[in-house]
C-alpha positions as CSV (number, residue, x, y, z in Angstrom):
1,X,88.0,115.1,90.7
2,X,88.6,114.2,94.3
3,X,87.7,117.9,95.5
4,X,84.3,117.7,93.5
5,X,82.8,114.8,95.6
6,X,85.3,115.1,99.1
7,X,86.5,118.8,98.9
8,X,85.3,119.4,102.5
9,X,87.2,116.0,104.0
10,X,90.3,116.5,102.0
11,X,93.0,118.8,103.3
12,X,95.3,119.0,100.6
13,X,96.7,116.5,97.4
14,X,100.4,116.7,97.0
15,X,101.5,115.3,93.4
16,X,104.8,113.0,92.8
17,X,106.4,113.4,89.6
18,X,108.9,111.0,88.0
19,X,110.9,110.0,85.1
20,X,109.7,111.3,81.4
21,X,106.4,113.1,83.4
22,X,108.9,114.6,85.7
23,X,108.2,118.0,84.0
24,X,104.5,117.8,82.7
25,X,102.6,121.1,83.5
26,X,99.7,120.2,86.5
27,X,98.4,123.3,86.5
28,X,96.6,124.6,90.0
29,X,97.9,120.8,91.9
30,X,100.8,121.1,93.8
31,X,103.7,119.5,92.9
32,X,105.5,118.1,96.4
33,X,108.0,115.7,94.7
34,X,109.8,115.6,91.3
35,X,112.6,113.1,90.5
36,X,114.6,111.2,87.8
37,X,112.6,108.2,88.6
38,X,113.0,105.6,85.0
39,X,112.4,106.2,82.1
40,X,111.6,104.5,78.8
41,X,114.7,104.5,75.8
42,X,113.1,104.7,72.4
43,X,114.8,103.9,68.6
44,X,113.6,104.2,66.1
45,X,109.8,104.4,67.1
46,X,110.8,101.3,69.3
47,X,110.7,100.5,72.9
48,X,114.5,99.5,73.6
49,X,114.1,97.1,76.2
50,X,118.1,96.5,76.9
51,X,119.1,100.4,76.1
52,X,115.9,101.3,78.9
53,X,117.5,98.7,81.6
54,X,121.0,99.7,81.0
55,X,119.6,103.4,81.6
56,X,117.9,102.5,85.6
57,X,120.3,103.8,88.1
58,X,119.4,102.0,91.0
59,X,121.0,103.3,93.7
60,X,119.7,106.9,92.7
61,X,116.1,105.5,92.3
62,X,116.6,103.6,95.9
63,X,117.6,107.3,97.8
64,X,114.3,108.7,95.8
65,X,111.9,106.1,97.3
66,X,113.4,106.7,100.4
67,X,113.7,110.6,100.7
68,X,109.8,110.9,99.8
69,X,108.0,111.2,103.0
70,X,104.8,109.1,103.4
71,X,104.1,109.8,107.0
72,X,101.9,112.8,106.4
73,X,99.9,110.8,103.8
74,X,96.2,109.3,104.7
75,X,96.0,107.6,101.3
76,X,98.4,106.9,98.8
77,X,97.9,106.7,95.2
78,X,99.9,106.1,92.2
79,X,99.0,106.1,88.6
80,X,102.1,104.0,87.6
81,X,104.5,106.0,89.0
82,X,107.2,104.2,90.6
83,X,108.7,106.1,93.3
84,X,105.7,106.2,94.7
85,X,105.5,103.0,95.3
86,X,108.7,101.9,95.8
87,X,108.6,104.1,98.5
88,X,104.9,102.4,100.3
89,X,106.9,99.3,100.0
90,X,109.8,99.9,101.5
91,X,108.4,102.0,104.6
92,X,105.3,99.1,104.1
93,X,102.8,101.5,103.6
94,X,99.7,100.4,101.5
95,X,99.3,102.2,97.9
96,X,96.1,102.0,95.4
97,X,97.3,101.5,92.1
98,X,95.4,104.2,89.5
99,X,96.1,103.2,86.2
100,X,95.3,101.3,82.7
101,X,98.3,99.3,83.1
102,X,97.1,97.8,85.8
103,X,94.8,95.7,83.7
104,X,97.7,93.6,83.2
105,X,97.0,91.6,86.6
106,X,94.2,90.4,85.8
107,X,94.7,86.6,85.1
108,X,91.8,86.7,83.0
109,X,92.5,89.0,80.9
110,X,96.3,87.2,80.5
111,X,94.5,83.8,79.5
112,X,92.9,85.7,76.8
113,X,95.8,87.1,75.1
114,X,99.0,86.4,74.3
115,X,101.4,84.9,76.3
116,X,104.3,87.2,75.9
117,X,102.3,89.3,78.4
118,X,103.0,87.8,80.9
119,X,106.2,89.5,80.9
120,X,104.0,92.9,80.8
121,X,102.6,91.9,84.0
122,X,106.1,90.6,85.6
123,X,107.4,94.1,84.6
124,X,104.1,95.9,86.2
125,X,104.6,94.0,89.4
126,X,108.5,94.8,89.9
127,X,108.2,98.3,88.7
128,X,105.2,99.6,90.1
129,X,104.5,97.3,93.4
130,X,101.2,98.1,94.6
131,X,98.6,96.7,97.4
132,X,95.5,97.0,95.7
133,X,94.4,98.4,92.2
134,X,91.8,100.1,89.9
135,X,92.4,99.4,86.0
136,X,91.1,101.4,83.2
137,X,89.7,99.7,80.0
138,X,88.0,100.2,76.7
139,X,85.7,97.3,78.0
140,X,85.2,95.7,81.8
141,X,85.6,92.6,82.9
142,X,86.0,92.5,86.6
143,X,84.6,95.0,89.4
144,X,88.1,96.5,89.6
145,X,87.9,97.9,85.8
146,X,86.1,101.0,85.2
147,X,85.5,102.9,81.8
148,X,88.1,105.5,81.2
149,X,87.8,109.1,82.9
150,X,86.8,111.2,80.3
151,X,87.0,115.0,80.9
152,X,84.5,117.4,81.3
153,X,85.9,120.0,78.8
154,X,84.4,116.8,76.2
155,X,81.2,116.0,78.2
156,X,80.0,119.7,78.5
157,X,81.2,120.7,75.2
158,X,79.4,120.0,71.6
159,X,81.6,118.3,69.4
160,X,82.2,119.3,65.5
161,X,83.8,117.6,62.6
162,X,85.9,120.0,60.9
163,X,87.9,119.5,57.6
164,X,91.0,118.2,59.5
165,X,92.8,115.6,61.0
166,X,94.8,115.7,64.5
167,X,98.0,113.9,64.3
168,X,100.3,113.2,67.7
169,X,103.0,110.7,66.9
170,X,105.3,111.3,69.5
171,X,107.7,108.9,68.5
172,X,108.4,110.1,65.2
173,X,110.3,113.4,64.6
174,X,108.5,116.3,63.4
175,X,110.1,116.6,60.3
176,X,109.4,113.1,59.7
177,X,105.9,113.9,60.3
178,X,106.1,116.9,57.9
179,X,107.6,115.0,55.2
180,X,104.6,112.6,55.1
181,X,101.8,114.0,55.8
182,X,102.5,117.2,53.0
183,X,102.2,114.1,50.3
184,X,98.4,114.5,50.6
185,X,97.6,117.7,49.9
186,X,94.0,117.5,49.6
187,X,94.1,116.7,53.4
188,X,94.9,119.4,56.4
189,X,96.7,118.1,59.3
190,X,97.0,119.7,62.7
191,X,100.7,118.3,63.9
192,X,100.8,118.7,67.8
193,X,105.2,117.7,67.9
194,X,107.2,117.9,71.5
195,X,109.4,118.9,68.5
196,X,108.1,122.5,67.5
197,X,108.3,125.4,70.1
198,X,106.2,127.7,68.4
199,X,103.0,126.9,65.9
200,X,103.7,127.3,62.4
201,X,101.6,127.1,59.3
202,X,103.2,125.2,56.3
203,X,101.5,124.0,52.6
204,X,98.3,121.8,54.0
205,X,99.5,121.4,57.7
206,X,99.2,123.4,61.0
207,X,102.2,122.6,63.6
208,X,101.7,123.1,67.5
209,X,103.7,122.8,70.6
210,X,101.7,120.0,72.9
211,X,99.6,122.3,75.0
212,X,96.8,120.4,76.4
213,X,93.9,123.3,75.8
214,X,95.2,123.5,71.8
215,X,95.0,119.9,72.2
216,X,91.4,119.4,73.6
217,X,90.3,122.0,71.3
218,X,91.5,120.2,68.2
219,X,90.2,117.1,69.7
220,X,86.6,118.2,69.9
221,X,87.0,119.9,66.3
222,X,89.0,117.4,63.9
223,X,87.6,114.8,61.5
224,X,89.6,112.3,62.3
225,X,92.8,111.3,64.8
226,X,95.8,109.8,64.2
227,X,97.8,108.6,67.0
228,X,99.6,106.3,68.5
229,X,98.3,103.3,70.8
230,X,98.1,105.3,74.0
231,X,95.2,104.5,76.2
232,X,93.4,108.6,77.4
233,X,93.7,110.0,73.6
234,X,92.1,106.7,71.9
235,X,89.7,106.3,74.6
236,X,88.6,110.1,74.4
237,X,88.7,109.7,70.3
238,X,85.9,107.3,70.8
239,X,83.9,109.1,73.1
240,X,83.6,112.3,70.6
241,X,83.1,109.9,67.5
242,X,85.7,110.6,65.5
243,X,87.8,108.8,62.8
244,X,90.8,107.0,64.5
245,X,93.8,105.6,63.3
246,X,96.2,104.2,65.6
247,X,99.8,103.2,65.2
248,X,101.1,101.0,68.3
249,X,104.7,101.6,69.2
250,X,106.7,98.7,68.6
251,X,107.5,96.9,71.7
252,X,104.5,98.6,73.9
253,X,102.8,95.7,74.7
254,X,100.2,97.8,76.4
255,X,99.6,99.8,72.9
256,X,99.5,96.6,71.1
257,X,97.1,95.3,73.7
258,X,95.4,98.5,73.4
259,X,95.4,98.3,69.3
260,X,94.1,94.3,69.1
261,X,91.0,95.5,71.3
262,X,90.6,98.7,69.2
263,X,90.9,96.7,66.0
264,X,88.0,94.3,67.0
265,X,85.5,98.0,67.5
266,X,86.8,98.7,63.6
267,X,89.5,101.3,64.3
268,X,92.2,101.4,61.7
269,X,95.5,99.7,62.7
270,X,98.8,100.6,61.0
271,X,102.0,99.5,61.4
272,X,103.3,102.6,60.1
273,X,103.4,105.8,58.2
274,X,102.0,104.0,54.7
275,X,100.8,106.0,51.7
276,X,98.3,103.2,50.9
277,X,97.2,102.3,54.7
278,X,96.5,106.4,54.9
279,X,94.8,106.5,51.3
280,X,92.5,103.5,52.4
281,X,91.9,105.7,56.1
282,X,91.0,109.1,54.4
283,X,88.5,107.2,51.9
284,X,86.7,105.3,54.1
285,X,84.8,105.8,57.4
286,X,86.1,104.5,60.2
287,X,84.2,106.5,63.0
288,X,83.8,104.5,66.5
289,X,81.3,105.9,68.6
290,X,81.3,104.7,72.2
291,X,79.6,106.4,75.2
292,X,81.3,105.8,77.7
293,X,79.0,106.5,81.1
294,X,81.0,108.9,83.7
295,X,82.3,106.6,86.7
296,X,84.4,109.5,88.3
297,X,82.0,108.9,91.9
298,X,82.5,104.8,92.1
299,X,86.1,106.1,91.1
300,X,86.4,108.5,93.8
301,X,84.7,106.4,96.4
302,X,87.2,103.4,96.3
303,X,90.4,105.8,96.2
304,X,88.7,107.4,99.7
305,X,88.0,103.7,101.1
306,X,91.2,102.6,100.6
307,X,94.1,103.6,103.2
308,X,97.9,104.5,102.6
309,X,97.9,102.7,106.2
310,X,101.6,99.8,107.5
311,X,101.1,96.8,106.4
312,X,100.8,94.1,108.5
C-alpha cells in the first residue's frame, strides 16, 4: 500500500514477525526479523489468561527487543506486534501503532462499554507500548480511527452469492467442525481448517488448507460466513454483503467488543456451535451491507508523517 502512493521515496520495508504470526506467508515483503515473541494459550475455544502468562519467557523476549536493530529504520510501525515495540522503547525510538486493537485507548470508547476493558487497554499498553496510534473500526469516532483496509482483490472484483457458506473457526478442531456442520445436509460448507493439509471433499462439505487466495475467492463467492469475532474477515464480510455469523472467542475481549458492535448492524451472534442458533441463521436473512469508503491515502499519509525518530 505504502509503495502505491510513496514507491519513489521509500527504499525498502523490512517485516518483523513474532509469536503465532511468526510463520505467516508475506509473499513478495521481506521478512528481516522472525522470533518467538508471545503468544496466546487457548482451551477449549477459550483465551487462557493464566496458561498464556505462565507461557511469556521474559528474558528470551527481552534479548529479542534488543537484538532487533532500529537504527537503520526512518519510521517504525507495528501492527500489534510486540517486539517491535519493545524494542522502540527500550532504545527510545518513537513507533506508530497500526492496528484495531488500538481502539482500546480511546477513553471514549472505554466509558461506553464495559468496564472490564479496561483491563484490555492495561494489557494493550504493557504489551504493545507505542508513541502514537491509528485504530481500525467498524464505525469512527475520533480522527485517529479510520474504516478498515479492505483489499483490492474485493474492490475490483464482482462479488456473487453462490449456494455455500464459508466457515473459519480456528479455534475449534476440524473434526469438530466436520461433525457439525455434516448434520445439515441440505447446506454446503467450505471448511478453511489450520487442521487439513490437503483439500478434501466429504458428504455436503468442502475442506481447505488456509491459503489466503482459496480464501478470498470463497469470500467473494459464498452465501454466507461463519466465523469467529476477528476484526479483517468480519469487516471484509460486510463490505461484500454477505450473511455473517460470528462466534466470539471466549475471553477475547476485543471479539466480544467486536461482536456487541456487530450485533447492533443485525449480524447473528452465537455463543456456539447450536443446531437451533444455525437453523434460525440458514432460514433467515441476515445480510449486512456496509460500504466502507477506501482510506488507504489518509492511511498512508500519517504512517509517512510520523518518525521512528529518539525520544526526547
Amino acid at each position: 500500500m505504502l509503495h502505491r502512493y510513496y514507491g519513489d521515496e521509500i527504499a525498502s520495508i523490512d517485516i518483523c514477525l513474532s509469536g503465532d504470526l511468526s510463520q505467516i506467508d508475506t509473499g513478495d515483503l521481506t521478512v528481516a526479523y522472525r522470533f518467538p515473541g508471545l503468544k496466546l494459550v487457548m482451551i477449549d475455544g477459550r483465551i487462557s489468561i493464566w496458561k498464556t502468562l505462565r507461557s511469556i519467557r521474559p528474558i528470551e523476549f527481552i534479548r529479542s527487543a534488543l537484538r532487533l536493530d532500529l537504527s537503520q529504520y526512518d519510521v517504525i510501525v507495528s501492527d500489534f506486534e510486540p517486539v517491535t515495540c519493545w524494542a522502540g522503547l527500550l532504545r527510545r525510538r518513537s513507533v506508530l501503532g497500526i492496528s484495531n486493537q488500538y481502539k482500546f485507548l480511546s477513553t471514549k470508547l472505554l466509558k461506553s462499554l464495559s468496564p472490564n476493558l479496561l483491563f484490555n487497554r492495561s494489557v494493550t499498553r504493557v504489551i504493545c507500548p507505542v508513541s502514537d496510534y491509528i485504530s481500525f473500526d467498524y464505525l469512527k469516532e475520533s480522527d485517529r480511527d479510520f474504516f478498515p483496509i479492505i483489499g483490492d482483490v474485493f474492490r475490483k472484483s464482482e462479488t456473487r452469492q453462490d449456494d455455500f457458506y464459508l466457515v473459519y473457526l480456528n479455534s475449534y478442531s476440524l473434526d469438530e467442525l466436520v461433525k457439525f456442520f455434516e448434520l445439515f445436509p441440505h447446506q454446503k460448507f467450505h471448511i478453511f481448517s489450520k487442521d487439513c493439509a490437503d483439500p478434501y471433499h466429504y458428504e455436503n462439505l468442502q475442506v481447505y488448507p488456509i491459503d489466503k487466495s482459496t480464501f478470498a475467492s470463497g469470500l467473494m463467492s459464498c452465501e454466507g460466513v461463519i466465523t469467529h469475532g476477528g476484526f479483517q474477515t468480519t469487516a471484509e464480510s460486510l463490505y461484500l454483503g454477505k450473511k455473517l455469523a460470528v462466534i466470539p472467542i471466549k475471553g477475547q475481549i476485543e471479539q466480544l467488543y467486536n461482536a456487541k458492535v456487530l450485533s447492533k448492524f443485525g449480524v447473528k451472534i452465537l455463543s456456539d456451535l447450536e443446531v437451533s442458533a444455525f437453523d434460525d441463521f440458514f432460514s433467515n436473512d441476515y445480510r449486512v451491507k456496509l460500504n466502507y469508503q477506501d482510506e488507504s491515502r489518509k492511511i498512508c499519509n500519517k504512517i509517512m508523517n510520523s518518525n521512528g525518530e529518539e525520544k526526547r
